[in-house]
DOLORO-393386 format. One record per residue: residue in three letters; x, y, z of N, C-alpha, C, O, CB in turn. Coordinates in steps of 0.001 Angstrom, whole numbers, plus 500000, padded with zeros to 6 digits. Glycine has a CB too. Example, Ala and Ser with C-alpha at 12.3 -4.5 7.8 and 13.67 -1.06 7.14 Angstrom:
// residues 2
 type     nx     ny     nz    cax    cay    caz     cx     cy     cz     ox     oy     oz    cbx    cby    cbz
  ALA 513190 494310 507800 512300 495500 507800 513200 496700 507800 514236 496681 508465 511308 495527 509046
  SER 512850 497750 507080 513670 498940 507140 512900 500030 507870 513409 501138 508039 514084 499402 505725
***
This chain:
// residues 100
 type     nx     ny     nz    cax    cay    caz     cx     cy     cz     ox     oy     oz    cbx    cby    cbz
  UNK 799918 392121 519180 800536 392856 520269 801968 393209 519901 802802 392672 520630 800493 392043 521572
  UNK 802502 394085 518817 803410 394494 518536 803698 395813 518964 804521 396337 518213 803452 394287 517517
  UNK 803253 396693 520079 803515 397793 520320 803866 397914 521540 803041 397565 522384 802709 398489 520005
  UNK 804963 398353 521915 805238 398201 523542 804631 397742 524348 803748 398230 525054 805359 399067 524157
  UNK 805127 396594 524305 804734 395141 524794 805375 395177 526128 806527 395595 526015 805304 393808 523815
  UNK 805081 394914 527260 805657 394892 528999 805089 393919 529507 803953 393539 529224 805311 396152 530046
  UNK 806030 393300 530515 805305 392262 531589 804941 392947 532565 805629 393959 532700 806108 391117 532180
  UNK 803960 392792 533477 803517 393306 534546 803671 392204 535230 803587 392448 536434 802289 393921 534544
  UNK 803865 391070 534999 803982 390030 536166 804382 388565 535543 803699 387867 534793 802459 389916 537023
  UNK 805530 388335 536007 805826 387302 535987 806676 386488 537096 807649 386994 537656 806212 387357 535005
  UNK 806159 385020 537391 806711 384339 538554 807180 383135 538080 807250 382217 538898 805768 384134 539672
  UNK 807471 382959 537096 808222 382265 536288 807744 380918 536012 808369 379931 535623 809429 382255 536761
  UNK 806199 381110 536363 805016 380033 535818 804569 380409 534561 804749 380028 533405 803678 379943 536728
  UNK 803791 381459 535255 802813 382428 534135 803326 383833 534260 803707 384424 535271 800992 382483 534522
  UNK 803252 384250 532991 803508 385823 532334 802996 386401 532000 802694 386101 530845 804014 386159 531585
  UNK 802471 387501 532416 801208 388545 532420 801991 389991 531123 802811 390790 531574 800861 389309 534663
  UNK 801690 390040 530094 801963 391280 529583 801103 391889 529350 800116 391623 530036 802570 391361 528700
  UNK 801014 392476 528807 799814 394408 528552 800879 394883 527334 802092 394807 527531 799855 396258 530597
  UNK 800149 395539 525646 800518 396249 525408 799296 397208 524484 798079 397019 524482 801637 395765 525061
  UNK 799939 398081 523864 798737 398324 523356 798441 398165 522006 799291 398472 521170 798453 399405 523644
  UNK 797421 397754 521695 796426 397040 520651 796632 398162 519277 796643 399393 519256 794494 396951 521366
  UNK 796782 397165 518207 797208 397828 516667 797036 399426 516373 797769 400286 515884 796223 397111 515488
  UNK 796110 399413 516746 795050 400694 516191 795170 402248 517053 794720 403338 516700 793236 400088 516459
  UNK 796036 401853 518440 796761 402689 519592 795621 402893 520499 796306 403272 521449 797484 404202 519114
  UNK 794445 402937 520941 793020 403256 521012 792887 402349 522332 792011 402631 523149 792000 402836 519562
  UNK 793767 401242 522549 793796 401171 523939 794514 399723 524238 795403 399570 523400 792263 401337 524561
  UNK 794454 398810 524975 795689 397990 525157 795227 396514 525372 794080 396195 525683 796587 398527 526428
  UNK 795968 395902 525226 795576 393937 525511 796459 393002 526630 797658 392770 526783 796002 392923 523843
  UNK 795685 392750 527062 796187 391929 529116 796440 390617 528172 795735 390681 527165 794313 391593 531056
  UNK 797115 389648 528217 797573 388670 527792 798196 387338 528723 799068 387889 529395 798357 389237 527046
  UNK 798195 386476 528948 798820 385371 530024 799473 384346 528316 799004 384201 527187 797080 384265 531512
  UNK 800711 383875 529012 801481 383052 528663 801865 381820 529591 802096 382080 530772 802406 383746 528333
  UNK 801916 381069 529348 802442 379641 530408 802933 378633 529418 802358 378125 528455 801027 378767 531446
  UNK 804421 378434 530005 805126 377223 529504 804068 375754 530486 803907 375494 531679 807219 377424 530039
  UNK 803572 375127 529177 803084 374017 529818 803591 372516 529489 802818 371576 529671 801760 374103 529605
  UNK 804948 372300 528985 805710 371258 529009 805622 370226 530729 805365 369034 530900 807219 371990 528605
  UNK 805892 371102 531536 805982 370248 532709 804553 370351 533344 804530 369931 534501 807192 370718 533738
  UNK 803300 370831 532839 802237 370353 533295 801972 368811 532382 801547 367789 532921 801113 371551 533167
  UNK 802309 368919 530987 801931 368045 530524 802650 366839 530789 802104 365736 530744 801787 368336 529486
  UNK 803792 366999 531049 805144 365742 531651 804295 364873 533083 804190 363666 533300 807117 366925 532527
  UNK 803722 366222 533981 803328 365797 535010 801850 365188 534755 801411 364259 535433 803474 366831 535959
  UNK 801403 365572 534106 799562 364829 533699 799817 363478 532700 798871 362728 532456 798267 366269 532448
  UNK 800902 363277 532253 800605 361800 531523 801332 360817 532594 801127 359603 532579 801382 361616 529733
  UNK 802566 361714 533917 802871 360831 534539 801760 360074 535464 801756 358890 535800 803846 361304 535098
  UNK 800770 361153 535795 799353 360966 536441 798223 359821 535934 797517 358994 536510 798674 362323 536259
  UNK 798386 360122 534908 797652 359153 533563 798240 357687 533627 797596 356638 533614 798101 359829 531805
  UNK 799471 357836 533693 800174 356220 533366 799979 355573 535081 799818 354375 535314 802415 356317 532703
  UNK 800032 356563 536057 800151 355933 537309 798326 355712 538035 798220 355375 539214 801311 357078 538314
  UNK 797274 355907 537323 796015 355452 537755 795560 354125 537891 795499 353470 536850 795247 355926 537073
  UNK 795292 353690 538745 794616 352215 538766 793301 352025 538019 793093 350910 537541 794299 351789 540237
  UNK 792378 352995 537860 790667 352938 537612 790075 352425 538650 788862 352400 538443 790124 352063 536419
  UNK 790457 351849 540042 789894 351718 541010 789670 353241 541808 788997 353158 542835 790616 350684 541646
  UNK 790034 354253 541537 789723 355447 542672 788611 355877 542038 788390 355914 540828 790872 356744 542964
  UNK 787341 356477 543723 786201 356633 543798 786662 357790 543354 786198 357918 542221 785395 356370 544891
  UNK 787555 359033 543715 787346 360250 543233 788201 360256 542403 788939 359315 542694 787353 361278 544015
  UNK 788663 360872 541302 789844 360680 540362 789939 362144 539584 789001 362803 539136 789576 359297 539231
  UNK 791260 362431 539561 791342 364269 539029 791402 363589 537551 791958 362573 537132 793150 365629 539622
  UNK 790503 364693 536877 790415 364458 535494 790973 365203 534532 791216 364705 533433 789331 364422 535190
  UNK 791248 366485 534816 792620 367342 533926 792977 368664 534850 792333 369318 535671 792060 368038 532041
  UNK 794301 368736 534322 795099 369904 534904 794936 371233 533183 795201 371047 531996 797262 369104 535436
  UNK 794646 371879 533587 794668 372737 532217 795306 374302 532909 795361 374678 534080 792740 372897 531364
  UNK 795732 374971 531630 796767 376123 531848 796060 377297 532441 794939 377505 531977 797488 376589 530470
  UNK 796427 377995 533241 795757 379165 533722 795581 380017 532681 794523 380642 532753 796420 379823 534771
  UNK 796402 380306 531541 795590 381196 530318 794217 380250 529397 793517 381000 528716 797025 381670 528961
  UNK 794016 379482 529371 793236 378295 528892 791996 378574 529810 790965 378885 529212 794019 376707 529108
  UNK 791954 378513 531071 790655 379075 531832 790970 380060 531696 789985 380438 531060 790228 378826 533188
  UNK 791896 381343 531791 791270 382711 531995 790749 383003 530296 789598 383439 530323 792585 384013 532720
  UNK 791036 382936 529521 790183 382560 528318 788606 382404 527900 787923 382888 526997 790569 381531 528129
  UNK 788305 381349 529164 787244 380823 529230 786456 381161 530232 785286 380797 530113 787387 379752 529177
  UNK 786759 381785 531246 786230 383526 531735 785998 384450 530410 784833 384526 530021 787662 384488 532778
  UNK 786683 384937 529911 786495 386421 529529 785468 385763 528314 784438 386376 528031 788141 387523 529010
  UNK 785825 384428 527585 784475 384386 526935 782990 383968 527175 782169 383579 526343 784676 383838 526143
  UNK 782866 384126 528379 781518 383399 529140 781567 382278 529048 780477 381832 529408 780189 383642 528720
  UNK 782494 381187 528644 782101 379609 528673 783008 379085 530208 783479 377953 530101 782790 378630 526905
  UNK 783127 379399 530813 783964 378850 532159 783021 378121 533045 783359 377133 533696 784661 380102 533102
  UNK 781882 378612 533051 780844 378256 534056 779819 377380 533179 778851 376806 533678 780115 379656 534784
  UNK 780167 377346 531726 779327 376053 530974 779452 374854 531019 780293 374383 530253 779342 375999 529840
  UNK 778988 374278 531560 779330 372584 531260 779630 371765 530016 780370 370804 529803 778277 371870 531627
  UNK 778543 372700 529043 778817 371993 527981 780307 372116 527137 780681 371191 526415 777743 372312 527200
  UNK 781009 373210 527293 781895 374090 527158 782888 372735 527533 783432 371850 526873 781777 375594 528088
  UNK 782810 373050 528767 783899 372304 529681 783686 370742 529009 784815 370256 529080 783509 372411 531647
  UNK 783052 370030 528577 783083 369081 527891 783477 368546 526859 784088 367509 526606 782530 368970 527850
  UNK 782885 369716 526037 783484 370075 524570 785054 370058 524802 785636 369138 524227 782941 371710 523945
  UNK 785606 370675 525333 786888 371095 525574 787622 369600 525839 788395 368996 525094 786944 372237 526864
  UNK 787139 369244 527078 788116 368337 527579 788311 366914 526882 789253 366147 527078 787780 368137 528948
  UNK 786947 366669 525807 786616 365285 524850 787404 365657 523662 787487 364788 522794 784836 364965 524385
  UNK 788074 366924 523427 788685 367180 521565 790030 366669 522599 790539 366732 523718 788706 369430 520331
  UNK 790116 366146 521271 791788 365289 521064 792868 366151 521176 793967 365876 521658 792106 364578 519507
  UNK 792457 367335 520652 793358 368240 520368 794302 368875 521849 795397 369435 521790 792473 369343 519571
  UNK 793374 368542 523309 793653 368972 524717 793614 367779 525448 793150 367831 526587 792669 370013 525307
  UNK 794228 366156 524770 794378 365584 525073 795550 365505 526505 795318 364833 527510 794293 365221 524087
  UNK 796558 366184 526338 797744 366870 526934 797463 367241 528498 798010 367120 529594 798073 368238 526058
  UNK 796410 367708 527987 795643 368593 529281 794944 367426 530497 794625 367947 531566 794077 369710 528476
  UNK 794713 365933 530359 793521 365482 530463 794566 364526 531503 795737 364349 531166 792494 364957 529021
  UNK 794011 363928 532808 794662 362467 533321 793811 361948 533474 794218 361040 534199 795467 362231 534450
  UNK 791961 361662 533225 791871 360169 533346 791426 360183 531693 791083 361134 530991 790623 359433 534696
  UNK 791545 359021 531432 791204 358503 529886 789683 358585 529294 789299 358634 528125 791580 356912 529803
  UNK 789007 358584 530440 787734 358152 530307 786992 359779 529311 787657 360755 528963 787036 357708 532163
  UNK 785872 359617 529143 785271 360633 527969 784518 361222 529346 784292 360611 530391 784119 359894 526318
  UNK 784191 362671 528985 783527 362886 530403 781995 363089 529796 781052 363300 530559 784222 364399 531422
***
């Protein structure tokens, strides 16, 4: 996305740009999110669990991270959503410990 690149929306969560795509032929919707203070706030979540709660939130993940997972058909997969939330790599993302 090196070609007149614009935000169409930003609320100083998430940042929506549009520009248009290498080849000029037509353009790319894009989301950005600083996720430092989701992740500050999900390990504070993590450290403050007992393992006694019947219902328990199991990850906070970035709104470009699901809209992602919309546009590639895996949002509504389970297996997807599993895959995802068990790699180490979106550990960040995750407040209870447990493997789902």
């Amino acid at each position: 996305m090196d070609h007149e690149k614009f935000d169409y929306h930003n609320d100083g969560v998430v940042r929506r740009h549009a520009a248009n795509d290498r080849n000029g032929e037509g353009f790319v919707i894009a989301s950005e999110m600083e996720c430092e203070r989701v992740i500050q706030e999900n390990r504070a979540l993590r450290e403050s669990q007992t393992g006694k709660e019947q219902f328990r939130l199991v990850a906070r993940i970035p709104l470009p991270l699901a809209e992602g997972m919309m546009r590639d058909g895996s949002f509504h997969d389970e297996d997807a959503w599993k895959k995802l939330l068990n790699n180490p790599e979106y550990r960040a993302f995750r407040v209870w410990e447990g493997r789902i």
